[in-house]
C-alpha positions as CSV (number, residue, x, y, z in Angstrom):
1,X,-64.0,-15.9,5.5
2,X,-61.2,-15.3,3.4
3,X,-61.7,-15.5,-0.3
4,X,-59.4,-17.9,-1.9
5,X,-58.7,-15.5,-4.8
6,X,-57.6,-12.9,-2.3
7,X,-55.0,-15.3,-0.6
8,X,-53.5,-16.3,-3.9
9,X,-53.4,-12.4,-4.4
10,X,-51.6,-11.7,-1.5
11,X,-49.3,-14.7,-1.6
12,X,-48.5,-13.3,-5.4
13,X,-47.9,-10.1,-4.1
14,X,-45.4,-11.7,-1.1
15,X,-43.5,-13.4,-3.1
16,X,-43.1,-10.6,-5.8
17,X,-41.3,-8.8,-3.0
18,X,-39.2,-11.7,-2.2
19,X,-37.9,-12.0,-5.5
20,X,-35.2,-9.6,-6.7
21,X,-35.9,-7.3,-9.2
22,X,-34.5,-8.0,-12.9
23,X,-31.5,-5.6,-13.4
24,X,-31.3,-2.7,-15.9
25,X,-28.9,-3.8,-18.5
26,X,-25.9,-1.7,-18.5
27,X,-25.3,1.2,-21.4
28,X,-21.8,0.2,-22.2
29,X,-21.0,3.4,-24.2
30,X,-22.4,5.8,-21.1
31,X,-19.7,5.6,-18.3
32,X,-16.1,5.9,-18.1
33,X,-15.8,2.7,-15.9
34,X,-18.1,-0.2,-14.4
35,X,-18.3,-2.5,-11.4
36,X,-18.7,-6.0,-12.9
37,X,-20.9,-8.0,-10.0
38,X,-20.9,-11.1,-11.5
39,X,-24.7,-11.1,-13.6
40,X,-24.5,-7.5,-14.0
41,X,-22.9,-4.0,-14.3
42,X,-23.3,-1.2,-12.4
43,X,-22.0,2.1,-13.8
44,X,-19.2,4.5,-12.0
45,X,-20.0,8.5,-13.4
46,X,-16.8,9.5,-12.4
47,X,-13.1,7.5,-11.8
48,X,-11.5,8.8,-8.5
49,X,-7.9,9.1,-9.3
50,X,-4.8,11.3,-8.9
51,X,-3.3,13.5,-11.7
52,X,-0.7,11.0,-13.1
53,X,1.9,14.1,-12.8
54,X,0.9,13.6,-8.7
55,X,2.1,10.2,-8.7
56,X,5.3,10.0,-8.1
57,X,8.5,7.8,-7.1
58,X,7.1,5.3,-9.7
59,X,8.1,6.7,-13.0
60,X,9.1,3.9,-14.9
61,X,6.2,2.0,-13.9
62,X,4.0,5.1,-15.1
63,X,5.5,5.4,-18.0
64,X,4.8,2.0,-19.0
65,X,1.3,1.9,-17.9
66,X,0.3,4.8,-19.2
67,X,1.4,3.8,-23.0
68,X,0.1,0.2,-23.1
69,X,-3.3,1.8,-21.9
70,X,-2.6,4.4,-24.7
71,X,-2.1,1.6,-27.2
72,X,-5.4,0.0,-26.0
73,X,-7.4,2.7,-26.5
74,X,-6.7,3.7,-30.0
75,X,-7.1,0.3,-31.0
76,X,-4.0,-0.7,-30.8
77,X,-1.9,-3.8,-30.2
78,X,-1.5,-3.7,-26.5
79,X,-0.6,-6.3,-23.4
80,X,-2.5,-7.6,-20.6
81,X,-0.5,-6.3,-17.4
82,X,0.6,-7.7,-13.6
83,X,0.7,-4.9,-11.3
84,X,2.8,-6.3,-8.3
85,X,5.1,-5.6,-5.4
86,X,4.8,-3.6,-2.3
87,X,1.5,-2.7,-0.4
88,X,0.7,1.0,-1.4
89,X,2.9,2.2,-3.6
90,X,0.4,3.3,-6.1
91,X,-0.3,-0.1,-8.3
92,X,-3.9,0.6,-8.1
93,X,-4.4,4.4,-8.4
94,X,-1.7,4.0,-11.3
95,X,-4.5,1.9,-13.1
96,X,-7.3,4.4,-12.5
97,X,-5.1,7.7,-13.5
98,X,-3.9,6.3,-16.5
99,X,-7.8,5.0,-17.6
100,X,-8.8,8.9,-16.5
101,X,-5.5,10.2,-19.0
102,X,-6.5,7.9,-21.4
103,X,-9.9,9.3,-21.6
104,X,-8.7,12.6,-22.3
105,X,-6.6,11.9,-24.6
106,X,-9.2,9.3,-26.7
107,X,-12.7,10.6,-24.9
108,X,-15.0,7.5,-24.4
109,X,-13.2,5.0,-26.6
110,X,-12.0,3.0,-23.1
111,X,-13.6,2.4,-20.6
112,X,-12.4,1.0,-16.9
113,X,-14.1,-2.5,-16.0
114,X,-13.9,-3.8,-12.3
115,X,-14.4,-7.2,-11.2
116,X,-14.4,-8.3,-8.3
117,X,-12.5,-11.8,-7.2
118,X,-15.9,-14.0,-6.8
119,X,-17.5,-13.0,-10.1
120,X,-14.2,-14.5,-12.2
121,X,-16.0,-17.6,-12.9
122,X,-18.5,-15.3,-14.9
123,X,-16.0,-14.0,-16.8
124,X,-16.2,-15.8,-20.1
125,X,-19.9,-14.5,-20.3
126,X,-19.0,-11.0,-19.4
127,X,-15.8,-11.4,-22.6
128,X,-18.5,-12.3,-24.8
129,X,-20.8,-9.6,-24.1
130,X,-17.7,-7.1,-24.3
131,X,-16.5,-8.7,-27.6
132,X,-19.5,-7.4,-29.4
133,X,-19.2,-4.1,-28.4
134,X,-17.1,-1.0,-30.3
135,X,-15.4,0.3,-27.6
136,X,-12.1,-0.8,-26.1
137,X,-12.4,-1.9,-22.0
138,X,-9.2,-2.4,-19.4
139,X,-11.0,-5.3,-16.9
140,X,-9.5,-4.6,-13.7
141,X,-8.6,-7.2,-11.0
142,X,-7.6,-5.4,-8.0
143,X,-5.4,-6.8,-5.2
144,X,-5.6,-10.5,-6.6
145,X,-4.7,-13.5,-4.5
146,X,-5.4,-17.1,-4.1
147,X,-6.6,-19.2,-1.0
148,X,-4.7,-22.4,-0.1
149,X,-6.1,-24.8,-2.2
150,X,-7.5,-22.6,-4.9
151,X,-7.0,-24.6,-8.3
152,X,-9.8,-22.9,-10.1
153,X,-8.9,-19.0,-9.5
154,X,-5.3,-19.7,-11.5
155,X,-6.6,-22.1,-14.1
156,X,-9.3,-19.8,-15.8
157,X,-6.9,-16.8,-15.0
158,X,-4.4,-18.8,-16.8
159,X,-7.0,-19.8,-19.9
160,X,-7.8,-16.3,-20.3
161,X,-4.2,-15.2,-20.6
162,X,-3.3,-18.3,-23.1
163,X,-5.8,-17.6,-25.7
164,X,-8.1,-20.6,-24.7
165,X,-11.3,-20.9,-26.1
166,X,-13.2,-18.0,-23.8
167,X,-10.0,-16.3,-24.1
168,X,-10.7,-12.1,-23.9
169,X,-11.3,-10.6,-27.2
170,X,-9.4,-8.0,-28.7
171,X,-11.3,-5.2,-27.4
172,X,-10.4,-6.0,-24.1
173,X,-7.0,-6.3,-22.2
174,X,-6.7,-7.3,-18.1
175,X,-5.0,-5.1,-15.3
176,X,-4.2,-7.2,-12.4
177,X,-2.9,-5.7,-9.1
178,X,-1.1,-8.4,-6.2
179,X,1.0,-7.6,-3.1
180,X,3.3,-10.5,-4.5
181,X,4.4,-11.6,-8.0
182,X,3.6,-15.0,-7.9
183,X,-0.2,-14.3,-6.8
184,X,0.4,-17.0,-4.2
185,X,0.3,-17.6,-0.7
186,X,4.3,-17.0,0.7
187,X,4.5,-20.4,2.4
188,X,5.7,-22.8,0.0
189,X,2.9,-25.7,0.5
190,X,2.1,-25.1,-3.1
191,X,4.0,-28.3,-3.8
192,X,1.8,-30.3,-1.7
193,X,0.2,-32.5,-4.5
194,X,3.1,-35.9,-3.8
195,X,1.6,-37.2,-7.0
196,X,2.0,-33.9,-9.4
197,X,4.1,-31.3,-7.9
198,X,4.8,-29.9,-11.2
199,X,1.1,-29.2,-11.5
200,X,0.5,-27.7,-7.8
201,X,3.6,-25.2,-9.3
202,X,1.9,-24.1,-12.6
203,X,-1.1,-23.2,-11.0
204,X,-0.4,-21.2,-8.8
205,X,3.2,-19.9,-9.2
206,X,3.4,-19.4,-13.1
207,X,1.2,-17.0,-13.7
208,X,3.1,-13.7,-14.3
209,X,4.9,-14.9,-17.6
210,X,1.4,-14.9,-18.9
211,X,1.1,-11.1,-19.0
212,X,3.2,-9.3,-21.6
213,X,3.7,-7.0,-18.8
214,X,4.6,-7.5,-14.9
215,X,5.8,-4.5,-13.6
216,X,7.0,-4.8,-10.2
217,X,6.6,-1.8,-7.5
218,X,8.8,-1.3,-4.7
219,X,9.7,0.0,-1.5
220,X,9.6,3.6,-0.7
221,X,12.4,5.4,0.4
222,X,12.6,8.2,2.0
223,X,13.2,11.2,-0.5
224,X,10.4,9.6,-2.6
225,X,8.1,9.5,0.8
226,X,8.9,13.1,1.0
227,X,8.7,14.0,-2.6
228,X,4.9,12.3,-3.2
229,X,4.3,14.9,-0.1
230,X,5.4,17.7,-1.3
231,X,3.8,17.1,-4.7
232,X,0.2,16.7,-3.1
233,X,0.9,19.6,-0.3
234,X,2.2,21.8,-3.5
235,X,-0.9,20.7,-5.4
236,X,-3.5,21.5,-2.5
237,X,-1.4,24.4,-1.5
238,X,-0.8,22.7,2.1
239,X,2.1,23.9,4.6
240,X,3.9,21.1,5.7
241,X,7.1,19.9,8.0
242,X,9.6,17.2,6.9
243,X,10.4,16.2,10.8
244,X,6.6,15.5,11.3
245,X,6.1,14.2,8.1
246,X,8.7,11.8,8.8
247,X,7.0,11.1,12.5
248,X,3.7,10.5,11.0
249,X,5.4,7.7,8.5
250,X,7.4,6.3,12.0
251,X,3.8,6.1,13.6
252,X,2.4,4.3,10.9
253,X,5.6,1.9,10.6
254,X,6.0,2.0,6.9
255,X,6.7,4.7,4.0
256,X,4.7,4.4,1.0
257,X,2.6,6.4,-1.7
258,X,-0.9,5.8,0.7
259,X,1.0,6.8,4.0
260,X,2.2,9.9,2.4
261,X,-1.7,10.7,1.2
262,X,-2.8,9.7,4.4
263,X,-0.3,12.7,6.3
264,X,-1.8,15.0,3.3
265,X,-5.2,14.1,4.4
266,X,-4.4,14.7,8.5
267,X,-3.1,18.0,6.5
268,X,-5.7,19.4,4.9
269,X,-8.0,18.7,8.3
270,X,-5.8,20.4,10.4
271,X,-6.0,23.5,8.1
272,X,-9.6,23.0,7.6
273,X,-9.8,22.4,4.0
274,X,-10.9,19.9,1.9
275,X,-9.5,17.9,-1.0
């Protein structure tokens, strides 16, 4: 027969496994940049981004990027910033390389924090935590949208911007990237509340005056498309041909900053290298 003292044991042990293990807090002052995961942080050794001299066809928007990111991390004042416009144009990688120049420039006084869409409720604890530290952090929303019927998303987005009560503190500025301006869906059922339409609208359409910077990104055209090419293939020391460059792009059905890396990429693997 079983002893009861061995059953308890083993039913200790079960449930032990069951239960997840207690996370290692995160050294703040360690890493260049952090996934935020909603209850904890898990560190990033290195940021994977292009030389900001490699991005290119976006120079306005990189200049203006790169100096508010500048401001923020030598303390400072700086703006929280809307990234927005079309799909691949470099909104996000823009982000990252100026974080990586800013490093460089600053060495570990910034730091790159992302967050994904389903830990923003938790942001007011992660503000907090970041509030008390001596070190200056970009928090990162990446490609940031709202479902239909979202209230919540805009309204603490909104708070945060405002200077509500769990506001951000000053050691810490937002990046937020979105295909479209108004972070919305592009139906225009926003106004579906018969009661308070004017409410429906604020949350959920005005939300890019609350960044002291939206910066909008655009379509590519074609001597840009070719230009980011022949930057990388320059870069990576890549032969390459404008007619099946251009093919490659007509394939894809769009020009852009990511189609162009993409041809790079079918580049380097046709020449056997890697990059």
């Amino acid at each position: 027969m079983t002893e009861p003292g061995a059953s308890l044991e083993r039913i200790a042990d079960a449930l032990g496994r069951l239960a997840p293990s207690v996370t290692k807090a995160a050294d703040w002052n360690a890493h260049p940049a952090f996934l935020w995961q909603g209850d904890a942080a898990r560190p990033i050794e290195r940021i994977e981004a292009p030389r900001l001299d490699l991005l290119l066809g976006i120079d306005d928007q990189k200049s203006t990027v790169v100096m508010n990111v500048l401001r923020l991390a030598a303390g400072h004042a700086a703006h929280d910033m809307l990234l927005w416009g079309a799909r691949g144009m470099g909104k996000s990688a823009l982000i990252r390389s100026s974080i990586a120049f800013a490093q460089i420039e600053h060495g570990d006084n910034i730091a790159l924090l992302q967050v994904t869409y389903e830990a923003l409720p938790g942001l007011s604890d992660l503000f907090a935590l970041l509030g008390a530290l001596d070190r200056r952090f970009l928090v990162f929303i990446d490609d940031l949208g709202f479902e239909e019927g979202d209230s919540t998303g805009p309204r603490l987005l909104r708070s945060w911007l405002e200077g509500g009560v769990e506001a951000r503190p000053a050691n810490v500025r937002l990046a937020v990237t979105s295909n479209r301006r108004a972070i919305v869906a592009r139906h225009l059922a926003e106004q579906d509340d018969s009661m308070n339409p004017r409410d429906a609208i604020d949350d959920r359409l005005a939300l890019s005056d609350r960044f002291g910077l939206s910066i909008g990104f655009h379509n590519c055209s074609q001597d840009d498309y070719l230009a980011i090419i022949g930057g990388y293939a320059s870069n990576f020391g890549l032969e390459w041909d404008e007619y099946d460059a251009l093919e490659w792009s007509k394939r894809r059905g769009a020009r852009s900053g990511r189609v162009a890396w993409q041809y790079v990429v079918e580049l380097a693997g046709r020449a056997g290298k890697a990059i």
